[in-house]
VMD Tcl script that draws the C-alpha trace (Angstrom):
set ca {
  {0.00 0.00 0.00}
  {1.55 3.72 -0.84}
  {1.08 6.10 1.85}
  {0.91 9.29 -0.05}
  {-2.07 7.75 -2.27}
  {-4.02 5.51 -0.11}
  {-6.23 2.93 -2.13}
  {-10.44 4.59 -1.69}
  {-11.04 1.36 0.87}
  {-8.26 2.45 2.90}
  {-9.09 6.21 2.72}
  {-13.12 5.19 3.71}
  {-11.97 3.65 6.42}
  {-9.87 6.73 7.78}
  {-12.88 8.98 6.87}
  {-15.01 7.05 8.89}
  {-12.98 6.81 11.52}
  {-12.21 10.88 11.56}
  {-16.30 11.62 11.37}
  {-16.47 9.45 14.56}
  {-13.79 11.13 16.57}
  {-15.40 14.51 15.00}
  {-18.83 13.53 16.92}
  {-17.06 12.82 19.75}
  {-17.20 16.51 21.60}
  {-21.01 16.66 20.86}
  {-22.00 13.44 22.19}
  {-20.00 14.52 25.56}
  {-21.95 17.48 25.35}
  {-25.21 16.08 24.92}
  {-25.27 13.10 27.41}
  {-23.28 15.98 29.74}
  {-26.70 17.93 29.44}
  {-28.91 14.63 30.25}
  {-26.85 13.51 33.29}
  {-26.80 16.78 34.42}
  {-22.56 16.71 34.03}
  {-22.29 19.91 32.50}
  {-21.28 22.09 36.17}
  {-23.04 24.76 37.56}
  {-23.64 26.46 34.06}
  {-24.15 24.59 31.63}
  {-25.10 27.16 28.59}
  {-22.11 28.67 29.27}
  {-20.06 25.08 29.23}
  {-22.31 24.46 25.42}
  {-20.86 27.46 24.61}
  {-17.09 27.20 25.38}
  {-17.13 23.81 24.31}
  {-18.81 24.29 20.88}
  {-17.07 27.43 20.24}
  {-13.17 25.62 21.12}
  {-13.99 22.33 18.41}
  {-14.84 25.35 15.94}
  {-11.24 26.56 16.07}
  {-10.03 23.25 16.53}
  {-11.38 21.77 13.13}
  {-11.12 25.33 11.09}
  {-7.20 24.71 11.99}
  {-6.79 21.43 11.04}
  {-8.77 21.77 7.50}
  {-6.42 24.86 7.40}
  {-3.34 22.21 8.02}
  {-4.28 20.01 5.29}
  {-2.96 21.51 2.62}
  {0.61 22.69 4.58}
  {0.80 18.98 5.67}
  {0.07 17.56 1.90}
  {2.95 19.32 0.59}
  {5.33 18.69 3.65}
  {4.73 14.83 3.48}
  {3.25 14.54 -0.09}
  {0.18 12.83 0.87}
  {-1.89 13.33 -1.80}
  {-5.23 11.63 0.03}
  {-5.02 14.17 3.11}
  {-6.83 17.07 0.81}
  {-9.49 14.46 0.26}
  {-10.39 14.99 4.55}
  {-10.44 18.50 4.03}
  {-14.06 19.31 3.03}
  {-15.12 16.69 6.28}
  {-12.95 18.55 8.75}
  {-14.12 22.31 7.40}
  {-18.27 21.58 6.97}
  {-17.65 19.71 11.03}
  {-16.25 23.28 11.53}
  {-18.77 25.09 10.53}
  {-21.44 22.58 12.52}
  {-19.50 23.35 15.62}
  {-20.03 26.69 14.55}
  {-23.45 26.26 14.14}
  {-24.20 25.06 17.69}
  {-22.26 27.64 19.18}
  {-24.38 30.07 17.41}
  {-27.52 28.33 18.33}
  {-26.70 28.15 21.58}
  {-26.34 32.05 21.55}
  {-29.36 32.23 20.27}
  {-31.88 29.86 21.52}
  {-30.25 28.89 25.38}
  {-28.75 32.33 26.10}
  {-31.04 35.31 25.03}
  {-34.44 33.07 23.96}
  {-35.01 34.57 20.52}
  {-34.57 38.07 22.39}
  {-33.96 39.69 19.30}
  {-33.41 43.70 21.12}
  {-31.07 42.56 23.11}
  {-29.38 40.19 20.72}
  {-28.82 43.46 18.11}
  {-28.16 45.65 21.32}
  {-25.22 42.68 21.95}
  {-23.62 42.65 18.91}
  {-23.65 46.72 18.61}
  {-21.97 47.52 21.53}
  {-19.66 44.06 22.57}
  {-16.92 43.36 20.16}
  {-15.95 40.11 20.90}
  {-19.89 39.06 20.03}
  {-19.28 41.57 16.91}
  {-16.53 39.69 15.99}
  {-17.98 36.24 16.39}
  {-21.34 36.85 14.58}
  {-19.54 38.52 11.61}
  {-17.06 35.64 11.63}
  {-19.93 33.25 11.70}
  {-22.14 35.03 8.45}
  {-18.82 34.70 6.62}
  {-18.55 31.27 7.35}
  {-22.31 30.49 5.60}
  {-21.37 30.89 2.06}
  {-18.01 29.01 2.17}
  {-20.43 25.93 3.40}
  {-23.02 26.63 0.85}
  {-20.23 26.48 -1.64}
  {-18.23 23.31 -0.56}
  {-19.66 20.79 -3.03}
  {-18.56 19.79 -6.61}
  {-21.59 21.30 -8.00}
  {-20.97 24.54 -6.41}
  {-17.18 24.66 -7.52}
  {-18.27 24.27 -10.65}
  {-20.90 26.62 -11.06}
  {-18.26 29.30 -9.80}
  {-15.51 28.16 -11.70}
  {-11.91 27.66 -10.09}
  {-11.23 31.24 -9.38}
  {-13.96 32.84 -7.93}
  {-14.43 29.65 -5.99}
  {-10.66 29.85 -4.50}
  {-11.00 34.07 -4.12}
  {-14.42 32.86 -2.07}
  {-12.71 30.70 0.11}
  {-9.83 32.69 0.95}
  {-12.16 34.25 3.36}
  {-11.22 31.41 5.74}
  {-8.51 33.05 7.00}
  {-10.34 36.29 8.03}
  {-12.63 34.09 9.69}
  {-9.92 32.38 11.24}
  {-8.63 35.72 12.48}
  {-11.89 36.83 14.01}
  {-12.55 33.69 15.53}
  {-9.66 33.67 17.63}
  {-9.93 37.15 18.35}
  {-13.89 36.51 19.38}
  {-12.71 33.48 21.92}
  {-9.69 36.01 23.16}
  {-11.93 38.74 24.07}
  {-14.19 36.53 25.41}
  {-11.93 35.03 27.94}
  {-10.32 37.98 29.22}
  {-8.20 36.93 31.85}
  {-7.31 33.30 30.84}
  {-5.65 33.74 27.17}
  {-3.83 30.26 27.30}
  {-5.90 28.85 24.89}
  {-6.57 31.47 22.34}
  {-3.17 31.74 21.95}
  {-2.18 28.60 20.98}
  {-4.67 28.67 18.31}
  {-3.02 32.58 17.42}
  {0.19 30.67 17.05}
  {-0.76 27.72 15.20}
  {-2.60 30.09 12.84}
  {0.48 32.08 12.86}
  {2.54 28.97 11.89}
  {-0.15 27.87 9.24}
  {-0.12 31.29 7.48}
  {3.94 31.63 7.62}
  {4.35 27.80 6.09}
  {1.94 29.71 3.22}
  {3.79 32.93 2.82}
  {7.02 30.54 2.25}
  {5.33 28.24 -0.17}
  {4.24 31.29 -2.36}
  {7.44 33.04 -2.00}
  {9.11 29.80 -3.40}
  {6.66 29.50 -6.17}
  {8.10 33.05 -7.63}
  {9.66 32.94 -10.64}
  {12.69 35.30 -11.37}
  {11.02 38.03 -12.48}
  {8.98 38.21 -9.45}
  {5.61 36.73 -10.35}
  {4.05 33.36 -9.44}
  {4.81 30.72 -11.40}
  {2.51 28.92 -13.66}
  {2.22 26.23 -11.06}
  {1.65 28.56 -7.90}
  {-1.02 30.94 -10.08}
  {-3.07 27.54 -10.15}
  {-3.03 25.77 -7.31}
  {-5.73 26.18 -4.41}
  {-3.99 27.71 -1.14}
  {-6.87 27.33 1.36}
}
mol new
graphics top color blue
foreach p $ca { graphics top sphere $p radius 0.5 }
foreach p [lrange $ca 0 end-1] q [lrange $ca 1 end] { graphics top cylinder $p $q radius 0.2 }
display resetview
């Protein structure tokens, strides 16, 4: 069996195997809320938790493509649709749970939130960028875009990346441990792109044929 290709079996397997571990943090949430596990707040432990696996996949389907090229395993950028759209469910329940568990449809007071805190700012504009790039993850959708506007589309990623971190920093205040290891792991995964494009210029200073092509996000 080669590594870097993986035979579709193999690579079913894997992807089964990922979308398992992937449900992992919601079933601990949800039998957490049904055994009553979930401490002395509980929205605000839904929240935390749903808004942490967020970064935590949007990283990793941002580490696909440095890892593909570092270990020239073609099959990992075959994950990376899985480990984004799990993102953006994560995403999705921390929203929801905003929403529904925290102000009750309280729609004043949800506008009068994201007006005057930033970090909720932040998060809810990081969160309507996030929509489309879903909506567009299928073949269809690539397609009907075409390769270009598809890729310019999806280089929003990183913005949301940005504000996503910055939304959990602000949020946290005191305790910044974790928001900044996901600030330097997205500071790692943006430098290992900066160096791969730098590499792909040619000698007169633009991108070569190769590097005008490929897909970056």
């Amino acid at each position: 069996m080669n590594i870097k290709t993986l035979d579709n079996p193999v690579l079913a397997w894997i992807k089964a195997g990922i979308f398992g571990l992937a449900l992992i943090p919601l079933i601990r949430l949800v039998s957490g809320a049904f055994l009553d596990t979930l401490g002395a707040n509980p929205i605000e432990k839904i929240t935390h938790g749903t808004g942490y696996w967020t970064l935590t996949f949007l990283l990793i389907s941002l580490a696909i493509t440095p890892f593909r090229r570092l270990l020239g395993w073609s099959w990992l950028i075959r994950l990376r649709r899985m480990l984004s759209l799990f993102a953006f469910f994560y995403a999705s329940m921390h929203f929801l749970t905003y929403l529904v568990l925290d102000q009750f449809f309280d729609w004043p007071s949800i506008l009068k939130d994201i007006a005057k805190r930033p970090y909720i700012t932040v998060g809810v504009a990081s969160f309507v960028l996030l929509i489309p790039l879903a909506l567009t993850s299928t073949d269809g959708m690539i397609r009907r875009l075409g390769g270009r506007r598809w890729r310019r589309l999806h280089r929003w990623v990183y913005l949301i990346a940005v504000g996503g971190i910055a939304h959990y920093w602000w949020l946290v205040k005191k305790d910044i441990s974790n928001p900044l290891i996901f600030a330097s792991l997205l500071a790692v995964l943006l430098g290992l792109r900066l160096i791969h494009w730098a590499r792909g210029l040619t000698s007169t200073g633009y991108p070569s044929r190769e590097q005008s092509h490929c897909r970056i996000e």
